[in-house]
ZAVEX-275090 format. One record per residue (C-alpha): residue in one letter; x, y, z. Coordinates in steps of 0.001 Angstrom, whole numbers, padded with zeros to 6 digits, always signed. Layout:
BEGIN
AXYZ;...
***
This chain:
BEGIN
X+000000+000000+000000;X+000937+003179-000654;X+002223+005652+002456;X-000476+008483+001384;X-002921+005215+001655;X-001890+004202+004945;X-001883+008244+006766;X-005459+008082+005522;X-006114+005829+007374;X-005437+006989+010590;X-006246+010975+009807;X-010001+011396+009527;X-009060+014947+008697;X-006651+014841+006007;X-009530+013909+002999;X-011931+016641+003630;X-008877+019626+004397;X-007307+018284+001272;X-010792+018416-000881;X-010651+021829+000924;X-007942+022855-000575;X-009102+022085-004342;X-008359+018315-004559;X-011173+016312-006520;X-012456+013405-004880;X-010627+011139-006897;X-007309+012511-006324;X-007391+011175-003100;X-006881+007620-004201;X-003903+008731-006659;X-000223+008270-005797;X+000777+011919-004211;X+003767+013594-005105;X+005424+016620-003552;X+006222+019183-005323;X+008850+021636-003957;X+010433+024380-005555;X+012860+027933-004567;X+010240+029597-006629;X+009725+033582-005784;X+009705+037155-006776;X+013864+036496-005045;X+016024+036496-008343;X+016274+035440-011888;X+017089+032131-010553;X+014052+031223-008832;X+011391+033877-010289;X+010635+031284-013503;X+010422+028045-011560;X+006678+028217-010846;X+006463+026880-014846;X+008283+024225-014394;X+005973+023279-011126;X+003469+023328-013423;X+004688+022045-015771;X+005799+018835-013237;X+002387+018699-011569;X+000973+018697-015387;X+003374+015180-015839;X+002154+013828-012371;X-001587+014292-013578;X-000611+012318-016818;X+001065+009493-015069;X-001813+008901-012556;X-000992+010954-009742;X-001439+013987-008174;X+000767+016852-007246;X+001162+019225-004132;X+002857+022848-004442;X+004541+023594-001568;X+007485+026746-002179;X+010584+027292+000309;X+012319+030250-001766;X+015988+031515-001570;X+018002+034530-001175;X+020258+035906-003604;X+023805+036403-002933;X+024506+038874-005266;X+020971+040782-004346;X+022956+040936-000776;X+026450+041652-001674;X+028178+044417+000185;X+025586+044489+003374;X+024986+042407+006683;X+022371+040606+004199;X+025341+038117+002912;X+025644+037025+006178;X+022259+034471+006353;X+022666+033491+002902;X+024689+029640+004036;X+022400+029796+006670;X+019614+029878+004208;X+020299+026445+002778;X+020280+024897+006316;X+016823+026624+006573;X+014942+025286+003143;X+016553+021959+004252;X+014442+022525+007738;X+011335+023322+005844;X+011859+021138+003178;X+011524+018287+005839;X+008862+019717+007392;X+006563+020004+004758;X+007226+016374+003284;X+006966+014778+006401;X+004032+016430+008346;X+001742+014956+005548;X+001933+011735+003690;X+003683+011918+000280;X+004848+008821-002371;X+007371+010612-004467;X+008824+014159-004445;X+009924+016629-007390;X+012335+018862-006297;X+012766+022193-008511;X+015938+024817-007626;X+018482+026686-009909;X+020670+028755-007621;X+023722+027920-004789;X+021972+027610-001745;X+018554+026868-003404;X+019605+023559-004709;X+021861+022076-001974;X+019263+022780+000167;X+016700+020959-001624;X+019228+018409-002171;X+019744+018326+001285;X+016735+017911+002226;X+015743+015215-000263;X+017849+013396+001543;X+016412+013848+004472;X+012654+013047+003490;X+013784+009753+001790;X+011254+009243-000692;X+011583+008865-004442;X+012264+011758-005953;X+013653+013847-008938;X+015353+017068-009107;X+014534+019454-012092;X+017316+022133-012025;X+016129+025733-013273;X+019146+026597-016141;X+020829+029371-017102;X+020412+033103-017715;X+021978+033661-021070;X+024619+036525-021651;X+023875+039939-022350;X+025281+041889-025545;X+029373+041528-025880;X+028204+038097-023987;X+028406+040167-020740;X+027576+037946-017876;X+026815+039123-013878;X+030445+038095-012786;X+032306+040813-014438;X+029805+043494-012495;X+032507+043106-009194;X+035233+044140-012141;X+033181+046919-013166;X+032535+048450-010242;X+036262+048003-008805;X+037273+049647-012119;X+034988+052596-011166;X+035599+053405-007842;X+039323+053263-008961;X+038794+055754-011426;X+039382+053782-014463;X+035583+053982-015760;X+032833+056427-015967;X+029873+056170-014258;X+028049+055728-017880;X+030106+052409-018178;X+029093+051016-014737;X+025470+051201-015227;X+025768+050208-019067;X+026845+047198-017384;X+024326+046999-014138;X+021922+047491-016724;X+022661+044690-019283;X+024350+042043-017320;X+021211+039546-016517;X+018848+039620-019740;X+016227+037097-018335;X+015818+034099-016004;X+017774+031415-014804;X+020809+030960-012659;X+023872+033363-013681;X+025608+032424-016542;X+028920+030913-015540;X+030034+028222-013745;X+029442+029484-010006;X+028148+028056-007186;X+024515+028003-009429;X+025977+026251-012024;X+027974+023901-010238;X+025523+022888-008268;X+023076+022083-010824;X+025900+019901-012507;X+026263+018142-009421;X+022487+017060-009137;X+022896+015281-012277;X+026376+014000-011760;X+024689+012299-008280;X+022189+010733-010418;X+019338+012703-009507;X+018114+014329-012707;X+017101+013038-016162;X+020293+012933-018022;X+021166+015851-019889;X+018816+018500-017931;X+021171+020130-016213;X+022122+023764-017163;X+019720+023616-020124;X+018959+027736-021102;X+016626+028844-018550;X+013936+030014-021730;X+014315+026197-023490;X+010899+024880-024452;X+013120+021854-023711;X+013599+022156-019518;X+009151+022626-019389;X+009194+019092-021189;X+012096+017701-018607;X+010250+018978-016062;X+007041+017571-017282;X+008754+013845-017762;X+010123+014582-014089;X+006503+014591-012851;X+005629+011279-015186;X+008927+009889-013750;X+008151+010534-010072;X+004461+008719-010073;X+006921+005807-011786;X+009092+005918-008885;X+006294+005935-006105;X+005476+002097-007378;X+009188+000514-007288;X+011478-000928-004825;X+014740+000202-003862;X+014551+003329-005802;X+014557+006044-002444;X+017313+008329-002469;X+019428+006565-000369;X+019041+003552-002524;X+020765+005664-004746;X+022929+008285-003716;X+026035+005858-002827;X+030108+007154-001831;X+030564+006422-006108;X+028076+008689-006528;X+029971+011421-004352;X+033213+010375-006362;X+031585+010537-009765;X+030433+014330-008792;X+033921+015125-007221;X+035173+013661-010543;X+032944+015887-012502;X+033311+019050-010505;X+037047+018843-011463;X+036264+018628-015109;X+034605+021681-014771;X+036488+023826-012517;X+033183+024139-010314;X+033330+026519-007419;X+034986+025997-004126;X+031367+026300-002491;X+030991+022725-002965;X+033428+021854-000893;X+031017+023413+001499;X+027857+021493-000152;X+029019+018174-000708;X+029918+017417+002345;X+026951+018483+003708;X+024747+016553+001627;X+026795+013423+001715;X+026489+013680+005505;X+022542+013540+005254;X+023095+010110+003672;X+025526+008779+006370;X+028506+009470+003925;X+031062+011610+005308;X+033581+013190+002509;X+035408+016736+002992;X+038501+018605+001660;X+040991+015937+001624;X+038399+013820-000403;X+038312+016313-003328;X+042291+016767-003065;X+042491+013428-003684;X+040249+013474-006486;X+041208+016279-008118;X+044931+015279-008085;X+045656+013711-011684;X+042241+014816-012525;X+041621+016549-016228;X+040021+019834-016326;X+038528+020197-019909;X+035703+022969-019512;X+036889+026371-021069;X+034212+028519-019208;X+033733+031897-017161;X+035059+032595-014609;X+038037+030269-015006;X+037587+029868-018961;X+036354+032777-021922;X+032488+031611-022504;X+029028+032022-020845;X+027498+029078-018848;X+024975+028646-021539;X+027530+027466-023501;X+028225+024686-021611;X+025034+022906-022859;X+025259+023726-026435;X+028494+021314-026305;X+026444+018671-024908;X+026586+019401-021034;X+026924+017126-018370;X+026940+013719-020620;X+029300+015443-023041;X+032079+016021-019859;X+031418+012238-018778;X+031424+010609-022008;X+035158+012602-021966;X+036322+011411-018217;X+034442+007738-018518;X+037733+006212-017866;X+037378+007744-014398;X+034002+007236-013478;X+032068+004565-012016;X+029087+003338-014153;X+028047+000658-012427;X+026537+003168-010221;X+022290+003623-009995;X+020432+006778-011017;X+016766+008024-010647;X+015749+006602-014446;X+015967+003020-012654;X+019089+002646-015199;X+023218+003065-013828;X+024714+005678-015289;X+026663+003944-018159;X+023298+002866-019275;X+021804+006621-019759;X+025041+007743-021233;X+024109+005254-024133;X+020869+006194-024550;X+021652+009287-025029;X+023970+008751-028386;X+020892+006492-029627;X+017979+008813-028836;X+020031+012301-030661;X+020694+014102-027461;X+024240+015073-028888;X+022989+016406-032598;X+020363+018504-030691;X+022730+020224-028598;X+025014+020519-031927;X+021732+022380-033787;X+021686+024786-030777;X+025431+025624-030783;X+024779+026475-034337;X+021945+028687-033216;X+024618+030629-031059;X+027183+031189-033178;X+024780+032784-035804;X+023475+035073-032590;X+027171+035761-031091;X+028309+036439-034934;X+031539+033601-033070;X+031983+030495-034682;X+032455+027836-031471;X+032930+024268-031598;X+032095+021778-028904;X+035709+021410-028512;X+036333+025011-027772;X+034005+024471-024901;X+035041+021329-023584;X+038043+019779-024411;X+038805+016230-025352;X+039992+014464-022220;X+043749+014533-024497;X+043669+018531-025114;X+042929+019144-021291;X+043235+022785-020075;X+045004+021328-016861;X+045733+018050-015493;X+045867+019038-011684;X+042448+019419-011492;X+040687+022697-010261;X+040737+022887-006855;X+043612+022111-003885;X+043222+021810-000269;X+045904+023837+001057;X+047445+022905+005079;X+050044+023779+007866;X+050638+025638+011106;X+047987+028527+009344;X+045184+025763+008400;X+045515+022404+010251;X+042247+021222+009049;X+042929+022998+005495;X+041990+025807+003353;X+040481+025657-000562;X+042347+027486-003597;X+040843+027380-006896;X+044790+027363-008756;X+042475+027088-012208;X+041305+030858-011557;X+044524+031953-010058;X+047497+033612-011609;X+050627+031289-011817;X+053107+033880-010090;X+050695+033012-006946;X+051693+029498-006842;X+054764+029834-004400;X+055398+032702-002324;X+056687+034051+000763;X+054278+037238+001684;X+053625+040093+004489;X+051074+039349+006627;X+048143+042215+006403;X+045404+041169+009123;X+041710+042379+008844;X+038905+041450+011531;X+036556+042607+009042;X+035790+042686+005400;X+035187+046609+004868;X+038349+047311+006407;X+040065+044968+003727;X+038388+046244+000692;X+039348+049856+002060;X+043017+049150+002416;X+043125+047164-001088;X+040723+050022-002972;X+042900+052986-001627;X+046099+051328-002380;X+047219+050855+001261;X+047897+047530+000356;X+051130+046639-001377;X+052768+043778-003112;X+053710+040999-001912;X+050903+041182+000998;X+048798+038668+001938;X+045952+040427+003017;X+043369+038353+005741;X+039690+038451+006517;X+039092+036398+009791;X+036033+036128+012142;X+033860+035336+008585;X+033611+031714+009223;X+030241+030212+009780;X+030783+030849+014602;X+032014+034230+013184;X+029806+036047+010817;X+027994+033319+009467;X+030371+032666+006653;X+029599+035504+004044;X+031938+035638+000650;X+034762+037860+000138;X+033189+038554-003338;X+034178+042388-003310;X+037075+042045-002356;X+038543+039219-004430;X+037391+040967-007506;X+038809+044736-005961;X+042149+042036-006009;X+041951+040158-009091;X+041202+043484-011594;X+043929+045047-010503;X+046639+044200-012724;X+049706+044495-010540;X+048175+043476-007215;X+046384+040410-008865;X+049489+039127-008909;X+051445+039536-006285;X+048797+039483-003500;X+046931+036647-001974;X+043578+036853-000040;X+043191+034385+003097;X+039988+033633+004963;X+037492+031832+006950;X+034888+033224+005136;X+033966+031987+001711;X+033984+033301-001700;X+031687+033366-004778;X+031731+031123-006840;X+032352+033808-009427;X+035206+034402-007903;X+038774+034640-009671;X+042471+035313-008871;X+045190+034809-005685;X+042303+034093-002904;X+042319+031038-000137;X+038950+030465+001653;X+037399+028113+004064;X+040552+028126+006515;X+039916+026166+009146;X+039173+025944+012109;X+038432+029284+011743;X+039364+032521+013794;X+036026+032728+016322;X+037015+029141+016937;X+040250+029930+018007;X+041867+028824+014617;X+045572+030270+014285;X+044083+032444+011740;X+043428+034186+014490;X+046965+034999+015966;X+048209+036014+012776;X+049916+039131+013351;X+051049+042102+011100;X+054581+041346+009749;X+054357+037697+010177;X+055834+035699+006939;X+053232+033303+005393;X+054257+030957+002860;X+052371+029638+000447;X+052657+026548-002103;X+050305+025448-004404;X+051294+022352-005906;X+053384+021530-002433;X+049808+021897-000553;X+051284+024747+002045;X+049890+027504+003788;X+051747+028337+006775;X+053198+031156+009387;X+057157+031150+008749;X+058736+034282+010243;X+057396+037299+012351;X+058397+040699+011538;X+059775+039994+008849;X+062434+037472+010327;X+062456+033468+009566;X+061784+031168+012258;X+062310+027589+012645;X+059108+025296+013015;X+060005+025092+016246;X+060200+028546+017338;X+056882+029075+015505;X+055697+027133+017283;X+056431+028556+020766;X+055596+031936+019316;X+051984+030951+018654;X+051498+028927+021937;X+052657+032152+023388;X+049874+034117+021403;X+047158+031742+021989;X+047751+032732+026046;X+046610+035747+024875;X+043794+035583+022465;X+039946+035864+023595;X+037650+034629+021333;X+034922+037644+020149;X+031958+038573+022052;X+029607+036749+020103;X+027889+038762+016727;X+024674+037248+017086;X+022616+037015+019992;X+019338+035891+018389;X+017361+034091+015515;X+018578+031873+012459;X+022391+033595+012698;X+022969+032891+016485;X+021420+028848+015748;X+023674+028806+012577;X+026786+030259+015145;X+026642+027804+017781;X+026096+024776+015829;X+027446+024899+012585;X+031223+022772+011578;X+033816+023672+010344;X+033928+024939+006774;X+036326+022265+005779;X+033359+019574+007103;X+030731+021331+005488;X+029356+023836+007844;X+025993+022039+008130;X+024855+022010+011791;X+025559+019571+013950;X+024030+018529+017848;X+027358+016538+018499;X+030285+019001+018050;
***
């Protein structure tokens, strides 16, 4: 029997305030399917979604079932940049995780469809997916596409650093404020949006080839609409629940992909979490791993020269696995009932691969370019890199490791020896690097921003104030416990853990202090103080002697989601989900 059979049951109530609530008589009977989307009046990413609910609850109706809307929207990042309103936006995922399970499991549901486009929107959902345990299907919302010169939202941070430095009119700053998001759709390059979206399908937990499909495609209403058939499907078989599915392969296979990609260093903040709702735990040194060896073959913004959209037009997430089979395991089971070696093949059978071809086409007559698939992802031969994107960088500054994306950073960046500049906050930083009171050869921190500090908001500003400046882009590095966008390019270390309000040694850095860092050796420590070079030894003494002194701050946040998110969230390197146990 099915489970919205069996609450029945037992509620006299839940007929008549469902009939209430416009269900026909004969719904009641059907298989019911929840329906949750991020869709609101919140951003391009999320404002479009309530057509493909429709579209899904249209699917459900054809299948047999029935369909319930229920709508936990998200925040937009960008929307908050460069206020305290950054500061719930992780937070926010725990939240539509919290009401995500909620909903699904304060009334009886079969199946779920689970609609999201943007970075906390989807991990949340996917996150809480996990936690409601029924079958289910993710729809993922797209992309925006680009605006004219194939402007896309990233380069706004380079705009406006460019303006307040004096190097563009005002004219030129709104020209691009006023052109850089055309439509719907998550923004259109591989950011924490993007990446995300990628990894839903990569986990198996899509319809293969939906993911990052242009946000306008007639196509993504009929995915969404086959997501809704699919889901009544589901409701009926064995062994198909989420956790049936999602396996530690399944974690690889998306690590795997997210290093084809270059995908942001936010996942290493989302992964984790999700994997811990199914039991799985995986963190920093897991991707390090991974990406060592690993090929990195897409050539898109902000690590590569083209718009997200792009990225299906070459044949999207199929086209980078058919490219890094070698490395993947196929065995493993997705959401069609088929492992993923099996939809791969059905996809060169059923023309997936000369669609996408027919659109690329279609751009290159609108772009007035001439793009091949292979200018957007390379063959797994012709890689861009072979290191992977990301590396987890560790030592006397980060025991428990900080993230670098070396794909997006400039090569002179890769070993250096550089003069501590300490900030406690982020406006302070962005003042000092705007104003030119930072010089080369700094490395300029941003500590109490981890998740017990601030709530973990990204250094967004302030990487791109960094990375546009052509001499300090290059001979600066950025270090924090905060986080950065996934937008974000150039000489900037995030996530270092633990972090400052914990009493990380982030914390005790002092100004003068010698850090050293080494990509490819996997270093980021405290070497010298004042200049000088110490011995590991004395360092060591020097920062027991500092820790004597130290006093963690009085804490930010005294009430609501922030204080709950302060108090019981990991550390970054884990995930930063909340936990009851640490």
């Amino acid at each position: 029997m099915l489970r919205s059979q069996e609450f029945r049951k037992n509620a006299p109530e839940l007929d008549p305030l469902r009939l209430g609530t416009g269900w026909k008589l004969e719904d009641l009977e059907k298989p019911q399917v929840f329906v949750e989307s991020t869709f609101g009046d919140s951003h391009p990413g999320s404002g479009h979604l309530d057509k493909l609910v429709n579209a899904a609850v249209e699917g459900i109706a054809e299948a047999g079932g029935h369909g319930a809307r229920y709508f936990t929207t998200d925040m937009c990042d960008g929307e908050s940049q460069g206020n305290d309103g950054i500061n719930f936006s992780l937070v926010s995922r725990e939240m539509i995780a919290n009401m995500i399970e909620i909903q699904a499991n304060a009334t009886p549901f079969d199946a779920g469809v689970y609609i999201a486009s943007c970075d906390k929107g989807m991990p949340g959902n996917l996150m809480g997916l996990a936690r409601v345990n029924i079958p289910s299907v993710v729809v993922t919302g797209g992309t925006m596409a680009a605006g004219p010169e194939l402007l896309t939202l990233e380069q706004l941070g380079m705009y406006s650093a460019r303006y307040e430095r004096g190097e563009i009119d005002e004219a030129k700053l709104n020209w691009a404020k006023q052109n850089a998001c055309p439509g719907c759709g998550a923004c259109s390059f591989i950011g924490t949006a993007s990446t995300m979206q990628i990894m839903a399908e990569a986990l198996g937990l899509t319809l293969p080839g939906s993911a990052l499909l242009p946000a306008t495609s007639p196509d993504l209403l009929d995915y969404a609409r086959e997501a809704g058939r699919l889901s009544v499907k589901l409701a009926t078989m064995e062994h198909m629940l989420p956790s049936d599915i999602v396996t530690m392969k399944s974690f690889e296979n998306a690590i795997m992909v997210h290093a084809a990609i270059s995908g942001s260093t936010n996942s290493l903040l989302h992964l984790p979490a999700i994997a811990h709702e199914y039991g799985i735990e995986i963190d920093g040194d897991t991707f390090d791993r991974l990406h060592r060896g690993a090929h990195y073959l897409l050539d898109l913004r902000p690590a590569g020269r083209w718009p997200a959209e792009f990225f299906y037009y070459a044949g999207g997430v199929p086209a980078i696995m058919e490219e890094i089979k070698r490395v993947l395991h196929l065995d493993v089971m997705t959401v069609t009932g088929r492992t993923l070696g099996e939809n791969l093949e059905e996809l060169k059978r059923n023309g997936f691969y000369e669609k996408c071809q027919r659109w690329l086409e279609e751009a290159n007559e609108k772009y007035k370019i001439s793009l091949t698939k292979e200018d957007i992802i390379r063959p797994f031969d012709r890689p861009l890199g072979t290191g992977g994107s990301i590396a987890i960088l560790k030592g006397n500054l980060a025991p428990e490791g900080a993230v670098i994306k070396h794909t997006a950073c400039p090569k002179e960046m890769f070993s250096a020896v550089l003069n501590a500049r300490p900030f406690d906050c982020e406006e302070d930083c962005i003042d000092a690097v705007l104003h030119h009171k930072v010089k080369p050869g700094d490395a300029v921190f941003i500590r109490y921003e981890g998740p017990k500090g601030s709530g973990m908001p990204e250094m967004f500003y302030t990487s791109e104030a960094i990375s546009s400046d052509k001499e300090l882009g290059k001979t600066i590095a950025l270090i924090t416990d905060g986080r950065f966008s996934g937008a974000s390019t150039g000489p900037v270390i995030g996530h270092c853990s633990p972090e400052a309000q914990a009493g990380g040694p982030i914390a005790l850095v002092e100004e003068g202090d010698l850090i050293h860092l080494d990509v490819e050796q996997r270093i980021l420590e405290i070497v010298g103080v004042r200049g000088e070079r110490k011995t590991p030894e004395e360092m060591d003494a020097i920062l027991k002697e500092r820790r004597k002194n130290w006093q963690p701050k009085p804490p930010k946040y005294r009430s609501g989601s922030l204080r709950l998110f302060s108090e019981l969230a990991v550390s970054p390197m884990k995930g930063a989900y909340l936990s009851f146990d640490e």
